[in-house]
N, CA, C and O of each residue as an XYZ file, in Angstrom:
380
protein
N     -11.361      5.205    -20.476
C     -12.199      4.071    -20.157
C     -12.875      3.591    -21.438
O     -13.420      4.419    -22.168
N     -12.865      2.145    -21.782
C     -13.954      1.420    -22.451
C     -15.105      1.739    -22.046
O     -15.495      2.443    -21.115
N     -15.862      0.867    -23.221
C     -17.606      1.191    -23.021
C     -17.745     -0.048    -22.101
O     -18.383     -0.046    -21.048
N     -17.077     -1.107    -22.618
C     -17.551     -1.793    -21.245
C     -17.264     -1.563    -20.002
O     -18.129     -1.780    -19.154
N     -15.940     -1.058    -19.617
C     -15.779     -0.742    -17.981
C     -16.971      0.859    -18.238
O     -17.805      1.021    -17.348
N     -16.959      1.778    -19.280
C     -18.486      3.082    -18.823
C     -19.704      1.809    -17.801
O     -20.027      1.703    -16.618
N     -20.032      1.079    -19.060
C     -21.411      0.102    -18.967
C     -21.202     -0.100    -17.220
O     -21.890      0.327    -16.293
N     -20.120     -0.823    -17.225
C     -19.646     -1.435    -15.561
C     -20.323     -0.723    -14.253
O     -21.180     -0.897    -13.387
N     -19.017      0.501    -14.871
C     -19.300      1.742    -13.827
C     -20.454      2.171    -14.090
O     -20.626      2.538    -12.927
N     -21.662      2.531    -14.716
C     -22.806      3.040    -14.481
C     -23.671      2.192    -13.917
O     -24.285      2.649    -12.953
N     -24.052      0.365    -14.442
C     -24.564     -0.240    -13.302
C     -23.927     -0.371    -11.973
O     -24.582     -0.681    -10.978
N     -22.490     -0.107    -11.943
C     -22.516     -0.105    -10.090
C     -23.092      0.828     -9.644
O     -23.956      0.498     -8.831
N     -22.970      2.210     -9.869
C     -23.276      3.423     -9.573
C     -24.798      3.692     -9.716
O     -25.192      4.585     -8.966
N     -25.653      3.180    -10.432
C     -26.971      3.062    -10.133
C     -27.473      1.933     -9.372
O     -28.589      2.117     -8.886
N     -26.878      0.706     -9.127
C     -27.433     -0.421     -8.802
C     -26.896     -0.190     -6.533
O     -27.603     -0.498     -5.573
N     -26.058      0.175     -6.532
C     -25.138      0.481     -5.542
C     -25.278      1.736     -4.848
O     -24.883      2.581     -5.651
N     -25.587      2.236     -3.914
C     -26.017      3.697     -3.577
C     -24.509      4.296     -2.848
O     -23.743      3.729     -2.069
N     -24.444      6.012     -3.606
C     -22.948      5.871     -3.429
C     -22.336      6.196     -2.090
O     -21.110      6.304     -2.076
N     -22.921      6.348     -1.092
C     -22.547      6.098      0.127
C     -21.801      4.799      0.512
O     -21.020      4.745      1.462
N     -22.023      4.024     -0.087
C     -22.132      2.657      0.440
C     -20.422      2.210     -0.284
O     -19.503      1.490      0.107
N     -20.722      3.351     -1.888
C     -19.458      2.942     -2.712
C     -18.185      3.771     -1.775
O     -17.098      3.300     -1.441
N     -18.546      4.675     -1.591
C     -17.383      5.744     -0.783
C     -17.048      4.906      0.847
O     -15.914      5.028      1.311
N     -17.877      4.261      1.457
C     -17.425      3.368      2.499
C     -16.836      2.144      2.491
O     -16.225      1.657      3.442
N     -17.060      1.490      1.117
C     -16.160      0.536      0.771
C     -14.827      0.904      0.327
O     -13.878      0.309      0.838
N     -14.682      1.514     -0.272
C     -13.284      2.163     -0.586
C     -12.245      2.876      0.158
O     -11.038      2.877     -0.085
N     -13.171      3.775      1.551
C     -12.561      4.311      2.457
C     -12.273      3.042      3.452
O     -11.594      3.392      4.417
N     -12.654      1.536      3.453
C     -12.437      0.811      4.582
C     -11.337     -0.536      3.440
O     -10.620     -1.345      4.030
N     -11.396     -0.530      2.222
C     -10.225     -0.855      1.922
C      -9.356     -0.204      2.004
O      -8.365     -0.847      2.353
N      -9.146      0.981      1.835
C      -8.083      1.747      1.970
C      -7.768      1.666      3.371
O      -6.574      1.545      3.645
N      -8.627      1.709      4.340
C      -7.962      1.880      5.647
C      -7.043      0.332      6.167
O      -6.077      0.249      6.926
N      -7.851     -0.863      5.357
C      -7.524     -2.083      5.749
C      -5.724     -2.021      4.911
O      -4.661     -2.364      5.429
N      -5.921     -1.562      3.757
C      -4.257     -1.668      3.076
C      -3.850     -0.406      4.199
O      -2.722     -0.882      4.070
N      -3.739      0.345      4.836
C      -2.654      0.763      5.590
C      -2.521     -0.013      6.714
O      -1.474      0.007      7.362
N      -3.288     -0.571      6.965
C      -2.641     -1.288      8.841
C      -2.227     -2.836      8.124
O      -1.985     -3.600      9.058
N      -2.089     -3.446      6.979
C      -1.630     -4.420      6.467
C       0.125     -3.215      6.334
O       1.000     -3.273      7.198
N       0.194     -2.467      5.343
C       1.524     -1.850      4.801
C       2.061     -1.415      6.023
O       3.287     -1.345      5.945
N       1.531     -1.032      7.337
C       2.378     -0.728      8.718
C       2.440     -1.665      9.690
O       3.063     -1.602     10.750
N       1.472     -2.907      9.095
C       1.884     -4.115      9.971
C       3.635     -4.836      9.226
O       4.600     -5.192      9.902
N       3.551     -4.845      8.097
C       5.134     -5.431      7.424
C       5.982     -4.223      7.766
O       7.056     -4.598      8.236
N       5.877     -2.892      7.695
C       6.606     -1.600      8.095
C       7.538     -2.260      9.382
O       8.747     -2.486      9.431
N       6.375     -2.487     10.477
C       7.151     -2.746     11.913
C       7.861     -4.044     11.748
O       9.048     -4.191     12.038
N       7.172     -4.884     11.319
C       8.181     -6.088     11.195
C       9.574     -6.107     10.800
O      10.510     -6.741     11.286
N       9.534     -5.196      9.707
C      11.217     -4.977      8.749
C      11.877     -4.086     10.087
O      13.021     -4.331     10.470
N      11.200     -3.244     10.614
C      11.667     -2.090     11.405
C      12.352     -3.142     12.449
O      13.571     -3.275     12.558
N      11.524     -3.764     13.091
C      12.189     -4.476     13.919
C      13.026     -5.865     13.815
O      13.632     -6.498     14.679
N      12.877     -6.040     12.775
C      14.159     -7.524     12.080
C      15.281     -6.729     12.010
O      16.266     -7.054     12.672
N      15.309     -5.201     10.941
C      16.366     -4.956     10.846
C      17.028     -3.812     11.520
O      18.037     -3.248     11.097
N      16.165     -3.418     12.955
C      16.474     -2.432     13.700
C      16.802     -1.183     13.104
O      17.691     -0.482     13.589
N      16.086     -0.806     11.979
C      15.923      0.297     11.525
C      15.037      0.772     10.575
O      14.162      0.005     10.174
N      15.124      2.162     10.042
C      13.742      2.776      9.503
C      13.911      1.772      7.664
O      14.858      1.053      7.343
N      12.999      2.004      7.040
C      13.406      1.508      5.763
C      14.026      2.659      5.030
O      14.540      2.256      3.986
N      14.177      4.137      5.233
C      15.257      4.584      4.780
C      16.379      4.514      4.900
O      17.204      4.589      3.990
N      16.725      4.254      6.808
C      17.932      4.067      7.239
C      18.496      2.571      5.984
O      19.395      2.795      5.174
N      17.988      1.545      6.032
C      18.219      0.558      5.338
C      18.160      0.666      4.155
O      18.214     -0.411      3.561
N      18.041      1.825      3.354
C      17.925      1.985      1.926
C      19.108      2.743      1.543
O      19.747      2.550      0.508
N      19.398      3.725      2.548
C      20.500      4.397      2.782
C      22.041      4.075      2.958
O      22.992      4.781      2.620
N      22.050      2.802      3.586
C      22.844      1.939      4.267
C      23.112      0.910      3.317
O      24.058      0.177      3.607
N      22.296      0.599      1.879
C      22.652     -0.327      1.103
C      22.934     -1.640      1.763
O      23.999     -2.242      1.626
N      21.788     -2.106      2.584
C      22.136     -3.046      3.212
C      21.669     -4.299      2.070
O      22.252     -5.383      2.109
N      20.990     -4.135      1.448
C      20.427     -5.266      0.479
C      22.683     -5.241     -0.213
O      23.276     -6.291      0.033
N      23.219     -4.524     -0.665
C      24.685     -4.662     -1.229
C      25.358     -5.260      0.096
O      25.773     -6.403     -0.094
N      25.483     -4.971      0.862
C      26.183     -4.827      2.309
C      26.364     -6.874      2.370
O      27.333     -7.630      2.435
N      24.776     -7.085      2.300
C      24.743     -8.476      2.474
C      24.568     -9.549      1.534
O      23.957    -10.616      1.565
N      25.511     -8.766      0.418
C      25.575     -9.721     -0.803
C      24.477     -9.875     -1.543
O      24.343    -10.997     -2.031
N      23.553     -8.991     -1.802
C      22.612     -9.621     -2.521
C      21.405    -10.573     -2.147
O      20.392    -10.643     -2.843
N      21.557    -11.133     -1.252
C      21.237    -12.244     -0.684
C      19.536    -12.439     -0.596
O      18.877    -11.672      0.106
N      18.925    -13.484     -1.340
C      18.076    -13.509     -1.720
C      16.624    -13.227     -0.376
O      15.479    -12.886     -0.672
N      17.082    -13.462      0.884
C      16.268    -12.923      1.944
C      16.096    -11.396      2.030
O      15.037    -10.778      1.923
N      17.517    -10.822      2.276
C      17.191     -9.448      2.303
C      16.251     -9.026      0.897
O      15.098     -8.595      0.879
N      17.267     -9.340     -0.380
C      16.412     -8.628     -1.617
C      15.048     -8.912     -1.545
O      14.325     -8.175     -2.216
N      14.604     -9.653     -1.003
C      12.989     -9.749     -0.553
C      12.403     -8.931      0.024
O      11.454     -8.268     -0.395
N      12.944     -8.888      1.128
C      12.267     -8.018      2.154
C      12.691     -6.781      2.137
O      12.277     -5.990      2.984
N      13.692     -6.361      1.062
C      13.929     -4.779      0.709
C      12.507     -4.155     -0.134
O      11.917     -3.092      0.060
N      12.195     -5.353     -1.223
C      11.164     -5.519     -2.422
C       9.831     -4.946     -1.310
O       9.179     -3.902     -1.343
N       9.782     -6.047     -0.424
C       8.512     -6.150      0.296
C       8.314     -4.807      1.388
O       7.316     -4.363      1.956
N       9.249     -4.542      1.387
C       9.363     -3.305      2.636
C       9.085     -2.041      2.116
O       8.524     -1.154      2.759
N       9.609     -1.906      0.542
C       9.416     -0.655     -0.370
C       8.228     -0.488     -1.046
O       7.746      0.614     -1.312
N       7.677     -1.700     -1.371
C       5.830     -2.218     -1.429
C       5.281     -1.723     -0.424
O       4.204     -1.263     -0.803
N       5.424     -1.551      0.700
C       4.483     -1.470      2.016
C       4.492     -0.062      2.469
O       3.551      0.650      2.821
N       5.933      0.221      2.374
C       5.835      1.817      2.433
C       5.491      2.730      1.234
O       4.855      3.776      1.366
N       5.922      2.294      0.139
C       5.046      3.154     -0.891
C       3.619      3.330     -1.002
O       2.963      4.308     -1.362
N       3.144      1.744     -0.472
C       1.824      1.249     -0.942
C       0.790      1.876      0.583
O      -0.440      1.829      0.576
N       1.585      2.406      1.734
C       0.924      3.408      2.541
C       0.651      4.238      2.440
O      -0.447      4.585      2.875
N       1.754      5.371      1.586
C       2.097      6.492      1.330
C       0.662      6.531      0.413
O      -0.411      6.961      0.838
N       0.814      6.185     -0.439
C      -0.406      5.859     -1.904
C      -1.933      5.789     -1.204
O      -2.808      6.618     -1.451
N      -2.108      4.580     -0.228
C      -3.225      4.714      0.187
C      -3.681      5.797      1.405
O      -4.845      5.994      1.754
N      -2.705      6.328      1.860
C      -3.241      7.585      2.946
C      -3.800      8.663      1.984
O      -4.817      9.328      2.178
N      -3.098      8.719      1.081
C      -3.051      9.981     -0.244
C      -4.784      9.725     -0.263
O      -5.630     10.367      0.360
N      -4.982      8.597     -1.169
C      -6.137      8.198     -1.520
C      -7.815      8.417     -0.497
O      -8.963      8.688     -0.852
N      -7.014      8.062      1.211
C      -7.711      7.482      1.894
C      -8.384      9.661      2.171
O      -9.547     10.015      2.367
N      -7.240     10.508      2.078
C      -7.407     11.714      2.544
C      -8.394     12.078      1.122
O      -9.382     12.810      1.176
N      -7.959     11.489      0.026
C      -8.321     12.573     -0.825
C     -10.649     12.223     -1.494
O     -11.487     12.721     -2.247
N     -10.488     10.999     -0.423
C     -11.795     10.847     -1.037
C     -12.643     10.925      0.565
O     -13.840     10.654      0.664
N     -12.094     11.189      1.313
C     -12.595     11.657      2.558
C     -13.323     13.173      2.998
O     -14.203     13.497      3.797
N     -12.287     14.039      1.836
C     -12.708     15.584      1.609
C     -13.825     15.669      1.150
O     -14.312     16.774      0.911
């Protein structure tokens, strides 16, 4: 860390009481998982399967490339990583 993000972080952390910091963070985090398992079900159910099954299946090759799927392969592997990441997070500042 810079001295300016130290400077940052010490006026939040004194100005901010840290209850307040640990409940904001635990309710973004909770808000990015029901966003990353709201697109989860969507892909699940467009493409009637898990996003491994479809990762597995090379369906992004299967269908040429094709600039819809390669999207929603992009967007589907964002949502499930980006769950995986925030449950991690959501458990590990909950302890």
């Amino acid at each position: 860390m810079n001295a300016i993000q130290e400077a940052t972080a010490e006026r939040i952390i004194t100005t901010v009481p840290i209850d307040e910091i640990k409940e904001a963070l635990l309710n973004e985090y909770r808000r990015r998982i029901i966003l990353s398992k709201m697109v989860d079900e969507a892909m699940k159910k467009k493409y009637g399967m898990t996003f491994q099954e479809f990762d597995s299946k090379n369906i992004v090759k299967r269908q040429d490339f094709s600039w819809q799927v390669e999207s929603d392969a992009m967007e589907w592997e964002h949502a499930v990583e980006g769950n995986r990441y925030a449950e991690q997070k959501l458990k590990s500042i909950s302890e």
